[in-house]
C-alpha positions as CSV (number, residue, x, y, z in Angstrom):
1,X,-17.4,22.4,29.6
2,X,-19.9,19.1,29.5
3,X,-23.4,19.4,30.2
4,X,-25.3,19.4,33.5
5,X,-24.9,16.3,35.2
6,X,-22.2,14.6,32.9
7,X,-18.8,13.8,34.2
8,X,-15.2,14.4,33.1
9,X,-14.0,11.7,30.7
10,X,-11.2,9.7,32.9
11,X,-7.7,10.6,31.4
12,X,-6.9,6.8,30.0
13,X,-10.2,8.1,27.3
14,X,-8.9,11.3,27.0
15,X,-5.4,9.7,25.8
16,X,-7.0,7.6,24.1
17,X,-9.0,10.3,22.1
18,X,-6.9,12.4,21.5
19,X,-4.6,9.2,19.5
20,X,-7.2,8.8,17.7
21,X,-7.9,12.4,17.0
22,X,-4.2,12.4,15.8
23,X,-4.2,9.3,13.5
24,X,-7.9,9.9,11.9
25,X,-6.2,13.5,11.1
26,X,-2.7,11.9,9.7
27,X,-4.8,9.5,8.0
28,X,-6.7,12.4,6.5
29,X,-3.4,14.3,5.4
30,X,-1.7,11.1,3.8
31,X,-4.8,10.4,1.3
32,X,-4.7,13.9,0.7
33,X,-0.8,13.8,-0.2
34,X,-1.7,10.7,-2.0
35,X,-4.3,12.4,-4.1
36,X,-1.8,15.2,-5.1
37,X,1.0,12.8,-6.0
38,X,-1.2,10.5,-7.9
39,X,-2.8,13.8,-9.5
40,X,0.4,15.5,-11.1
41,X,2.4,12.0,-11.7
42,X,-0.7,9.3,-12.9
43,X,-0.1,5.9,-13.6
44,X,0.5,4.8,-16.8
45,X,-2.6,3.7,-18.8
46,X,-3.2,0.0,-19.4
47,X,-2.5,-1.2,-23.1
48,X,-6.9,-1.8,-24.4
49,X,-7.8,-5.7,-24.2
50,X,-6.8,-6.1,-28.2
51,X,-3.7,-4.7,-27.8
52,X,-2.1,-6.7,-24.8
53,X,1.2,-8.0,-25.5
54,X,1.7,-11.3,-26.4
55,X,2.3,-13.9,-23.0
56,X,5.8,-14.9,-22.8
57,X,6.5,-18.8,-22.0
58,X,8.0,-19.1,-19.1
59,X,11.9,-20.6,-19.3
60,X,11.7,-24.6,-19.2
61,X,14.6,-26.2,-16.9
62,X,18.5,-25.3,-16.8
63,X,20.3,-26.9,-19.5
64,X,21.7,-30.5,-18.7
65,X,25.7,-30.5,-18.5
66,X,27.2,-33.7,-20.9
67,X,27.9,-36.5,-19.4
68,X,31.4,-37.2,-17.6
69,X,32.0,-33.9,-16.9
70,X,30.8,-33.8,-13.3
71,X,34.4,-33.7,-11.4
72,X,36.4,-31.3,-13.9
């Protein structure tokens, strides 16, 4: 039903709509679930700026084995 003097889409843009159609409205449904999810289970709340916990060092190297002990 297009307007006078306007011609059918060609049916590679009809496909082609109709994908899009499709992934613009799964698109919409997965924020959605998204929102619902992130609604009833939140993240857990950052610790304030005073009360971070303290940085930890990170391990220095492995341990050096004694000397002599390399074919036993």
């Amino acid at each position: 039903m297009n307007g006078f003097g306007r011609k059918e889409p060609s049916l590679k843009m009809r496909i082609l709509l109709q994908v899009l159609r499709y992934a613009l409205a799964g698109l919409f449904f997965y924020i959605a679930y998204l929102g619902f999810t992130w609604r009833y289970n939140p993240p857990a709340p950052a610790p304030p700026p005073g009360r971070q916990a303290p940085a930890v060092k990170p391990p220095g190297p492995a341990p050096q084995a004694p000397a002599g002990t390399e074919g036993r």
